[in-house]
ChimeraX commands (.cxc) that place a marker at each C-alpha (Angstrom):
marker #1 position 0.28,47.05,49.29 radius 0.5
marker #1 position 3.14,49.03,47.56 radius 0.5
marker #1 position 3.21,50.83,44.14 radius 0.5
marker #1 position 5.93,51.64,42.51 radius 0.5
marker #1 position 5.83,53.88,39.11 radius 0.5
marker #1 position 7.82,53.16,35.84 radius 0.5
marker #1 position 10.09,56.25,37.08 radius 0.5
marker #1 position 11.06,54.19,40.37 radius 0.5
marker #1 position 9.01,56.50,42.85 radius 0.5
marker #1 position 7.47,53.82,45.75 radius 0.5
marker #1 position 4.46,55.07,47.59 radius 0.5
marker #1 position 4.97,52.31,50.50 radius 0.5
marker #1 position 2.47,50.06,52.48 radius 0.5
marker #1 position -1.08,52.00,52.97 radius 0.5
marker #1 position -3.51,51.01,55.27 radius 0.5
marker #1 position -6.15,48.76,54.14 radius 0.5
marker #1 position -9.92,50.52,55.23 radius 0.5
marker #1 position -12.74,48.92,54.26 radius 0.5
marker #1 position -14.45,50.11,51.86 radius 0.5
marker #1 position -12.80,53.60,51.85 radius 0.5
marker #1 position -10.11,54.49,48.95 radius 0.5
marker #1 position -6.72,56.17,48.60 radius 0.5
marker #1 position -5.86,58.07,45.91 radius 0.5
marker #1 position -2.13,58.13,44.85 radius 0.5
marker #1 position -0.25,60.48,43.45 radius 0.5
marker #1 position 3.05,60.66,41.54 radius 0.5
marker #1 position 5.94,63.59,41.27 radius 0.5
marker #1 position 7.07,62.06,38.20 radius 0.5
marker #1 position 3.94,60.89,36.41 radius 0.5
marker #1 position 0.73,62.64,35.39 radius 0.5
marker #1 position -0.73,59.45,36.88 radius 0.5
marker #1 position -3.53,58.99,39.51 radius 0.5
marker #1 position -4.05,55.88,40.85 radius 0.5
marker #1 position -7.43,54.99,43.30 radius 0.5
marker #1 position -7.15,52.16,45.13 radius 0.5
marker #1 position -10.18,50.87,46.27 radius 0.5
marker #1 position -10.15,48.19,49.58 radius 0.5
marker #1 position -12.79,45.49,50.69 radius 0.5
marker #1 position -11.85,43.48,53.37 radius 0.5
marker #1 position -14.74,40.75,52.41 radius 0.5
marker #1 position -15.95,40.70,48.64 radius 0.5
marker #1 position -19.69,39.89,48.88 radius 0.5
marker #1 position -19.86,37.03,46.22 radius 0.5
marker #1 position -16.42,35.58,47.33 radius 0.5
marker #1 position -16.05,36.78,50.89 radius 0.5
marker #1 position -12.40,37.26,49.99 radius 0.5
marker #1 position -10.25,40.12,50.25 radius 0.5
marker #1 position -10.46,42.52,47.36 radius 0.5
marker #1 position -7.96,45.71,46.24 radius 0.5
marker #1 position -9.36,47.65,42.98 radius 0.5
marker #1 position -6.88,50.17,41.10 radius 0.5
marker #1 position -8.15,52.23,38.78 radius 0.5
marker #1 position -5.24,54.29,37.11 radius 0.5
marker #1 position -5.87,58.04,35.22 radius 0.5
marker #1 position -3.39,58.63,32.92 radius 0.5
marker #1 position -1.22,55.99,33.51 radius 0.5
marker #1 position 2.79,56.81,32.46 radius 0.5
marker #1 position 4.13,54.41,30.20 radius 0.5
marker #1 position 6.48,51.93,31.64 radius 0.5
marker #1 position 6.02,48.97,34.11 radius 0.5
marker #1 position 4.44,49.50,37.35 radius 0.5
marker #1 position 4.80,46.79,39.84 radius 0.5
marker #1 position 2.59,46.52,42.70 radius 0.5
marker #1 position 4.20,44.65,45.85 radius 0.5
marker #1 position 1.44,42.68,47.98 radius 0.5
marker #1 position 1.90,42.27,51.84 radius 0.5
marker #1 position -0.34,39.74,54.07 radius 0.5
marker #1 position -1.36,40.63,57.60 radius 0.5
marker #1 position -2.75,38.48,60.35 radius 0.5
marker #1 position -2.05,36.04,58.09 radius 0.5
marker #1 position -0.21,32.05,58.21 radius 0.5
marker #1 position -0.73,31.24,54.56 radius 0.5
marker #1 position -2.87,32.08,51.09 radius 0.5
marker #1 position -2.54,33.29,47.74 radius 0.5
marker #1 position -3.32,36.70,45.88 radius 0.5
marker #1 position -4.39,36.72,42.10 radius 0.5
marker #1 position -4.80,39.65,39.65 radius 0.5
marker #1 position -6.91,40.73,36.97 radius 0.5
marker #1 position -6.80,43.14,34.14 radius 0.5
marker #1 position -10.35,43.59,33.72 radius 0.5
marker #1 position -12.31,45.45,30.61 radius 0.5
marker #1 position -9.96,44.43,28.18 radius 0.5
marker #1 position -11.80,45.31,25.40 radius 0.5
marker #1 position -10.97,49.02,26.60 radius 0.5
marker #1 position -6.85,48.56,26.19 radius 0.5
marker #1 position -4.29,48.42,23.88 radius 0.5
marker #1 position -2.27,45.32,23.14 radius 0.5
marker #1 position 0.56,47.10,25.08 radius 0.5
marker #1 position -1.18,46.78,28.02 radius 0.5
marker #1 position -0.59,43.70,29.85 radius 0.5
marker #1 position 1.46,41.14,32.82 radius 0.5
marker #1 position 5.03,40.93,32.02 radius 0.5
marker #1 position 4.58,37.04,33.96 radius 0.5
marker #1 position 0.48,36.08,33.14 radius 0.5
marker #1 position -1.19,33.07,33.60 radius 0.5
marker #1 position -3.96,32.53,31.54 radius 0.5
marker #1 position -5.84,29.93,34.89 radius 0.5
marker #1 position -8.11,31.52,37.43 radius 0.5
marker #1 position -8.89,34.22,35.05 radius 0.5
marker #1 position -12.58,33.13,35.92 radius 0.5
marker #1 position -15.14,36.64,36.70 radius 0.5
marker #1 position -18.19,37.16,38.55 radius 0.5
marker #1 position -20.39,35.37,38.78 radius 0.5
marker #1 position -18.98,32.53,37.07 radius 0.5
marker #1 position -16.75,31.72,39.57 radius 0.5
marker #1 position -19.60,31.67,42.17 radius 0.5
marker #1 position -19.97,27.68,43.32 radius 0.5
marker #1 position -23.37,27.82,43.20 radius 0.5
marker #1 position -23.59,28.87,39.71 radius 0.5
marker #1 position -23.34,26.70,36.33 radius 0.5
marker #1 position -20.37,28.30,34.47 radius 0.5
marker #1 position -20.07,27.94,30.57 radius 0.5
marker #1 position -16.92,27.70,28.57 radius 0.5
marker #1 position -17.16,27.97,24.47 radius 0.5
marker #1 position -15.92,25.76,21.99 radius 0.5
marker #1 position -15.78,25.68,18.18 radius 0.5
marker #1 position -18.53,22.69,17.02 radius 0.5
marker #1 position -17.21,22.67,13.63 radius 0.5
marker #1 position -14.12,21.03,14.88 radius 0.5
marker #1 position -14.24,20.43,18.55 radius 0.5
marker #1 position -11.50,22.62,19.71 radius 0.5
marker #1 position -11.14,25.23,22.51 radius 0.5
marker #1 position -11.99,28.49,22.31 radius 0.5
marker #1 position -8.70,30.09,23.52 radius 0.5
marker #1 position -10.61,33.85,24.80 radius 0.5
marker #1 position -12.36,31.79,27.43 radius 0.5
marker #1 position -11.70,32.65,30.85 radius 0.5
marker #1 position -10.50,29.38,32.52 radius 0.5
marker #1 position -10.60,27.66,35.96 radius 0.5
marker #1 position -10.63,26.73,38.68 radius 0.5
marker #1 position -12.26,29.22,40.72 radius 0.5
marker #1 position -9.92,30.92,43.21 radius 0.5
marker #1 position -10.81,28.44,46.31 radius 0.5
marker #1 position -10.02,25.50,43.30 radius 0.5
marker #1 position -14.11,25.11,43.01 radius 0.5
marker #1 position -13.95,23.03,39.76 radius 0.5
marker #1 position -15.44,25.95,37.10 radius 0.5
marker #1 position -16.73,25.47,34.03 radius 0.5
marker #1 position -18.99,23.10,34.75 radius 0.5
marker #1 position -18.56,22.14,30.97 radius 0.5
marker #1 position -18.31,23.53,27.91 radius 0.5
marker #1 position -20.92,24.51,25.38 radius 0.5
marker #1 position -20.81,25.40,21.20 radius 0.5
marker #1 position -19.75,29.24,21.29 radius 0.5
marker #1 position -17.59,30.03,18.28 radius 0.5
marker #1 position -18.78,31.61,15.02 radius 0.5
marker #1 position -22.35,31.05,16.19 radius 0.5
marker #1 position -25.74,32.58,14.08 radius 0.5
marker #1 position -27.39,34.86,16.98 radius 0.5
marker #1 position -30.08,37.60,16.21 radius 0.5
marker #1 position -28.89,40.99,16.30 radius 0.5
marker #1 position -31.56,44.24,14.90 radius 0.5
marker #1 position -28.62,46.25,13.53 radius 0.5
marker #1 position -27.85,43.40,11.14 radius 0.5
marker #1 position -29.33,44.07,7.35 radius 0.5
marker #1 position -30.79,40.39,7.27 radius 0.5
marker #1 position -31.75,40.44,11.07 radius 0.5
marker #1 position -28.98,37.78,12.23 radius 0.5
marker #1 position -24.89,37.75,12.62 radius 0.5
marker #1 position -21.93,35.26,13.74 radius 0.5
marker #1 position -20.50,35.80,17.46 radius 0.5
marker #1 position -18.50,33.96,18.86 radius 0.5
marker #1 position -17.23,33.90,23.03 radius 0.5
marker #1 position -18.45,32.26,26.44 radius 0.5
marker #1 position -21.28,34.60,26.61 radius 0.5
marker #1 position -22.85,33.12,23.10 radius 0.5
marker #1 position -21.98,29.59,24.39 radius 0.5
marker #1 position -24.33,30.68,27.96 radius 0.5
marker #1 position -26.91,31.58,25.86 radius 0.5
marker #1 position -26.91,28.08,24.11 radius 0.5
marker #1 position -26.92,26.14,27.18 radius 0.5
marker #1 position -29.54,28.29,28.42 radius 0.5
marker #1 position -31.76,27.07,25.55 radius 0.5
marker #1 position -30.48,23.51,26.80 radius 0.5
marker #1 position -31.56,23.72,29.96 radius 0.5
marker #1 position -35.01,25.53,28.94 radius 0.5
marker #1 position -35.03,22.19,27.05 radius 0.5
marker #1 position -34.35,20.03,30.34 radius 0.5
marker #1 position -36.97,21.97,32.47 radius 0.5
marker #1 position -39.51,21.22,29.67 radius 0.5
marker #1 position -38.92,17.73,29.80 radius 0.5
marker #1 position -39.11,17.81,33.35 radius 0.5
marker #1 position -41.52,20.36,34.77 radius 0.5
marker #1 position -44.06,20.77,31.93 radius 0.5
marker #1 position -44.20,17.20,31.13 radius 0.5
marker #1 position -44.18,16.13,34.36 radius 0.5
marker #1 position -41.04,13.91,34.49 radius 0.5
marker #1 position -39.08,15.36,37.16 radius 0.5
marker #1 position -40.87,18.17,39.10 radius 0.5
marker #1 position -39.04,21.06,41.06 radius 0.5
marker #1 position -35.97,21.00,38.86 radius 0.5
marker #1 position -33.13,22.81,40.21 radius 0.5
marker #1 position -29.56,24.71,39.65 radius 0.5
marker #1 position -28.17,21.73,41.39 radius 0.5
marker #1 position -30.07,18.91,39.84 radius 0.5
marker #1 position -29.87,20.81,36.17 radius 0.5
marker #1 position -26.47,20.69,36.48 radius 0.5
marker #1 position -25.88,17.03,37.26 radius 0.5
marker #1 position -27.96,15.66,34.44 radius 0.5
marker #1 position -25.84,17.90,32.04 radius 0.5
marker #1 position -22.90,16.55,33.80 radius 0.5
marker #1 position -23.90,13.59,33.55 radius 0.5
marker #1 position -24.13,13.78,29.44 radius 0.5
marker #1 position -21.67,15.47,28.88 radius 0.5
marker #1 position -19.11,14.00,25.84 radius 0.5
marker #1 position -15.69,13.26,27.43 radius 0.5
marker #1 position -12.51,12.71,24.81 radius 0.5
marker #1 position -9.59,9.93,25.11 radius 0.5
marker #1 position -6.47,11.49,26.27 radius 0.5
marker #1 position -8.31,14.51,28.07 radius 0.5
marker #1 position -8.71,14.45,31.94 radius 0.5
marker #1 position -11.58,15.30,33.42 radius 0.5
marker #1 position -12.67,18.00,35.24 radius 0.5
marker #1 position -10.37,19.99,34.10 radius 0.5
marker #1 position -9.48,23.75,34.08 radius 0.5
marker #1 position -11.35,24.31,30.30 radius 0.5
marker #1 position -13.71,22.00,29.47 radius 0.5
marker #1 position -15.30,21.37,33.05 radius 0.5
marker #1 position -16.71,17.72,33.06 radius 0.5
marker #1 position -16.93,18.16,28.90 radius 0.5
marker #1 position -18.78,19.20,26.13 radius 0.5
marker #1 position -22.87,19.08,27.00 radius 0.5
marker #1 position -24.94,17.10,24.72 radius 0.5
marker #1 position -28.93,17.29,25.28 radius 0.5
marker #1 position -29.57,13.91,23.95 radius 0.5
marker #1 position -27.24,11.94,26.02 radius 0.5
marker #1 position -28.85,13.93,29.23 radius 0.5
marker #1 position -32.40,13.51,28.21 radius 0.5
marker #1 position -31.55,9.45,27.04 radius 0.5
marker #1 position -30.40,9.46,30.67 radius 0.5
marker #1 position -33.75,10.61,31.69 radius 0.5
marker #1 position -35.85,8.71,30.02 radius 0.5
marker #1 position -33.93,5.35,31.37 radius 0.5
marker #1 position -34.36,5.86,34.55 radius 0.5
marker link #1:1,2 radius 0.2
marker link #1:2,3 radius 0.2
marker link #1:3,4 radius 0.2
marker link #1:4,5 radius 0.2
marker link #1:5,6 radius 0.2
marker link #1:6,7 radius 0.2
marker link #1:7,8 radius 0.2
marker link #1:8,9 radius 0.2
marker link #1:9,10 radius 0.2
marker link #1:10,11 radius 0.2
marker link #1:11,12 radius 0.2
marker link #1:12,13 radius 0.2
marker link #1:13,14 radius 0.2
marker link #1:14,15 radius 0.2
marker link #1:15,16 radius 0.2
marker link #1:16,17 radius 0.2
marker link #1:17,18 radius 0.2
marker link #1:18,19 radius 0.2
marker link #1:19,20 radius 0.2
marker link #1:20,21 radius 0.2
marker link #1:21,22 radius 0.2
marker link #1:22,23 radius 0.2
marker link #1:23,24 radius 0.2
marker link #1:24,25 radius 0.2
marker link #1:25,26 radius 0.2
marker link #1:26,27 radius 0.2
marker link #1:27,28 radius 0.2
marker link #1:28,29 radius 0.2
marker link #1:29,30 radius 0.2
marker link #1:30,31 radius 0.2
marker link #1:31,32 radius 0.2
marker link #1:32,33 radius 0.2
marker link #1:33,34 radius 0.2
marker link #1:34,35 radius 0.2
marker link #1:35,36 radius 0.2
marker link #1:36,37 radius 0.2
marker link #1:37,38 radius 0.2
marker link #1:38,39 radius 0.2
marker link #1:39,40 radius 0.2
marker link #1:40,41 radius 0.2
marker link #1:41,42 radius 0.2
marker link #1:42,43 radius 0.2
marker link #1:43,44 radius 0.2
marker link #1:44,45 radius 0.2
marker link #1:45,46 radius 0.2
marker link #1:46,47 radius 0.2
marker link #1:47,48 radius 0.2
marker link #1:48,49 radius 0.2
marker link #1:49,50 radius 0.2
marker link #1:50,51 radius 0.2
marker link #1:51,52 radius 0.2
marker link #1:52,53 radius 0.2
marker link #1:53,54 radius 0.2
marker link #1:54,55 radius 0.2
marker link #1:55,56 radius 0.2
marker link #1:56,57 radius 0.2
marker link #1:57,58 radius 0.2
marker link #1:58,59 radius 0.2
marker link #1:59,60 radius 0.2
marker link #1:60,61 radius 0.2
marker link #1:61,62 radius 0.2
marker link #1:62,63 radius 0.2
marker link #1:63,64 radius 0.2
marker link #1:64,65 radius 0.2
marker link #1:65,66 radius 0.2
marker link #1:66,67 radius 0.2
marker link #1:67,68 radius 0.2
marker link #1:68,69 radius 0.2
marker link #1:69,70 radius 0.2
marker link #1:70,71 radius 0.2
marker link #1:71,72 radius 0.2
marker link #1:72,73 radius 0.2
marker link #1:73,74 radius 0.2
marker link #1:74,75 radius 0.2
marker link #1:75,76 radius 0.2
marker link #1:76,77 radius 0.2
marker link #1:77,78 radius 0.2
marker link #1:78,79 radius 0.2
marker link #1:79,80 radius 0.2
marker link #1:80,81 radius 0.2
marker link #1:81,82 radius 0.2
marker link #1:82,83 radius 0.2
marker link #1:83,84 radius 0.2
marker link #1:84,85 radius 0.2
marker link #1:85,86 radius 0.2
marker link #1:86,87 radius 0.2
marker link #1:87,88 radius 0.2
marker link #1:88,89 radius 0.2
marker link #1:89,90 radius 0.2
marker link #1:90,91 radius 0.2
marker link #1:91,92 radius 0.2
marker link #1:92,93 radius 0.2
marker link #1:93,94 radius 0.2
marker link #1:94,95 radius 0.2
marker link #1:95,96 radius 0.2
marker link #1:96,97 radius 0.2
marker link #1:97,98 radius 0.2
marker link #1:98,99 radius 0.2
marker link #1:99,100 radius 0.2
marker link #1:100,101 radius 0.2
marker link #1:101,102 radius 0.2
marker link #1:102,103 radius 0.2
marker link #1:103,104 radius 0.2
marker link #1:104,105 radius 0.2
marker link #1:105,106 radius 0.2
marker link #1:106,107 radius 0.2
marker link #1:107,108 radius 0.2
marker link #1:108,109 radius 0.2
marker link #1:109,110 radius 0.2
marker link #1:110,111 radius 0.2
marker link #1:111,112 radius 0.2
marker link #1:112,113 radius 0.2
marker link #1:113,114 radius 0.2
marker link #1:114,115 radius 0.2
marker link #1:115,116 radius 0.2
marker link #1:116,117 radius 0.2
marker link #1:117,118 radius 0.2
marker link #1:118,119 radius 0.2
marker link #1:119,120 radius 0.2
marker link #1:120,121 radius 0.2
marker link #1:121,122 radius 0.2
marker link #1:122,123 radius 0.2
marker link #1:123,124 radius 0.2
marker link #1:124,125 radius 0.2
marker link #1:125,126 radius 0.2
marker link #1:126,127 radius 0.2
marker link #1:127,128 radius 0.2
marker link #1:128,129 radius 0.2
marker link #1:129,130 radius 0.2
marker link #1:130,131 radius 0.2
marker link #1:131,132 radius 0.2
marker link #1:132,133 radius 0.2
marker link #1:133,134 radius 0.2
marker link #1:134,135 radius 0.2
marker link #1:135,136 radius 0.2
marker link #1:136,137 radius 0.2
marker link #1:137,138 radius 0.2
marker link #1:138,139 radius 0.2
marker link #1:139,140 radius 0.2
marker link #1:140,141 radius 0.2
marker link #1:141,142 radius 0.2
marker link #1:142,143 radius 0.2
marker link #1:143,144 radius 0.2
marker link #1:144,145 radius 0.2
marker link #1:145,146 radius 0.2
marker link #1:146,147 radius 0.2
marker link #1:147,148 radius 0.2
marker link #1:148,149 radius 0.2
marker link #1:149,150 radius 0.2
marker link #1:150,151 radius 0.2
marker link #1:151,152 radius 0.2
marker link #1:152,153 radius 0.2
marker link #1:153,154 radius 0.2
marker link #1:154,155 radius 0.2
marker link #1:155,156 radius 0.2
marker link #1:156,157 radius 0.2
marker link #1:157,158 radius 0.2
marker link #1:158,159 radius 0.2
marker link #1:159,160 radius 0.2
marker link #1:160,161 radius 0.2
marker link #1:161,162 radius 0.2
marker link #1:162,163 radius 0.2
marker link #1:163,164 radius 0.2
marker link #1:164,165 radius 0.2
marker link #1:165,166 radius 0.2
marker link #1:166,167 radius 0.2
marker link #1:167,168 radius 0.2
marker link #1:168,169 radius 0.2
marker link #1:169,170 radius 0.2
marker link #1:170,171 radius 0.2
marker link #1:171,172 radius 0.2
marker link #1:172,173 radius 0.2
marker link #1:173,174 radius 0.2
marker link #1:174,175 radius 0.2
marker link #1:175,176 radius 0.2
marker link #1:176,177 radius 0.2
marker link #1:177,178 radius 0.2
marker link #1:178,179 radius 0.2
marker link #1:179,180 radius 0.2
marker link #1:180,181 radius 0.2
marker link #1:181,182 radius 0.2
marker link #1:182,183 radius 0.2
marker link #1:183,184 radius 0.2
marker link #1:184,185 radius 0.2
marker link #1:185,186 radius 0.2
marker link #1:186,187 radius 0.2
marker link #1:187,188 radius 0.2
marker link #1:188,189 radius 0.2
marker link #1:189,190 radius 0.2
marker link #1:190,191 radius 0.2
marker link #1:191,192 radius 0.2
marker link #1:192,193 radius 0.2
marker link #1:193,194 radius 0.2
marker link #1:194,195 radius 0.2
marker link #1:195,196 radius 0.2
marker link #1:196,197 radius 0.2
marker link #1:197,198 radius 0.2
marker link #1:198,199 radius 0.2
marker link #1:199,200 radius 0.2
marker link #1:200,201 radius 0.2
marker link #1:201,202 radius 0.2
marker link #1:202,203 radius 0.2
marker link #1:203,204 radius 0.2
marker link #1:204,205 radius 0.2
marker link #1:205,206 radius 0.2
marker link #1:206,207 radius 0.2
marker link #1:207,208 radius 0.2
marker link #1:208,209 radius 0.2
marker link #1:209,210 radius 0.2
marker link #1:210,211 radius 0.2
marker link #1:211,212 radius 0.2
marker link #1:212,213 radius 0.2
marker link #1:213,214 radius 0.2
marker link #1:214,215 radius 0.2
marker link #1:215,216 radius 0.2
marker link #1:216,217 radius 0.2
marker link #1:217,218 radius 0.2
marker link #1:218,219 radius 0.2
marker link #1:219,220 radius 0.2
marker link #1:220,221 radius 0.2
marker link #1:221,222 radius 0.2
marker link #1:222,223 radius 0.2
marker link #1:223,224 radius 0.2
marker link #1:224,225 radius 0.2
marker link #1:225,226 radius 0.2
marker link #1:226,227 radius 0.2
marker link #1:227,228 radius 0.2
marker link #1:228,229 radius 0.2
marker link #1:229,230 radius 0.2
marker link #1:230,231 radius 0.2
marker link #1:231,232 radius 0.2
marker link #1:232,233 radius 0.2
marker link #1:233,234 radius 0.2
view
């Protein structure tokens, strides 16, 4: 990897340790930058450079990316903690696909994207698929805009949120719903992450003109009575 500071000073290829960091430093900028390698990420088992920047000089940085031992692949990059940045702060080229985090992007887990109930359209702050070895993620796509949720600082005990993380919560009710059905009532014991997932898919509401999977709405918008209806016809 090479870095290369808004001034034009490039700090060329460093050598990639595992799990050991280099800490740049710049003649022209008050800037430190601490780049982090791990040759396998333990969710992912991909490769993984973190920067963390102190102080970073105003400007564009570039970062050039070199492969080794290797015939073919792809790199992708993240801003991440957003919420900590300025508007000013962002990919002069972005892409707003594979912008998927852990562990959503995990195959093994159900991933959640939000949309707006009122009117059935896409929440545009989710992060969006597919995962980076084109794993189809979301799964499918759950209510999660302007959503009443319980919150103690709140004069009347409740507010509105709205994101992927409210929408998670409601499918987690949903599926609390599913294992009732199944486990407690005795319907379908043993209910699994795997099996869950399927009989959501399986109800999920699918529009004309849409494709599905796709990189938003997964396999579509979940809807508890079409998956219990399903259920209860077997």
């Amino acid at each position: 990897m090479e870095t290369i500071s808004p001034s034009g000073q490039i700090i060329n290829r460093l050598p990639s340790r595992s799990g050991r960091s280099n800490v740049l430093s710049f003649l022209f900028e008050d800037t430190i930058v601490d780049v982090y390698y791990q040759l396998y990420e333990r969710t992912s088992g991909q490769n993984l450079v973190a920067m963390r920047f102190s102080r970073p000089s105003q400007g564009i940085w570039t970062i050039n990316v070199y492969g080794r031992d290797l015939t073919t692949g792809q790199y992708d990059i993240w801003i991440m903690n957003r919420e900590f940045l300025n508007s000013d702060t962002y990919f002069i080229v972005s892409d707003p696909y594979v912008t998927l985090t852990n562990p959503s992007n995990v195959p093994e887990c159900i991933a959640v994207s939000a949309y707006d109930y009122r009117d059935n359209s896409f929440y545009l702050k989710n992060g969006r698929g597919f995962n980076a070895n084109d794993v189809i993620k979301p799964d499918f796509a759950a209510p999660g805009v302007d959503i009443l949720v319980p919150d103690a600082s709140s004069t009347d005990g409740y507010v509105r949120r709205s994101g992927s993380s409210i929408a998670a919560a409601y499918y987690a009710g949903f599926a609390a719903l599913l294992q009732e059905y199944g486990n407690v009532r005795g319907n379908i014991l043993y209910l699994q992450t795997a099996v869950i997932k399927n009989i959501t898919i399986a109800g999920c509401v699918r529009r004309q003109g849409i494709i599905y999977p796709n990189r938003e709405w997964g396999y579509g918008a979940v809807n508890l009575y079409n998956s219990l209806e399903n259920l209860r016809r077997e």
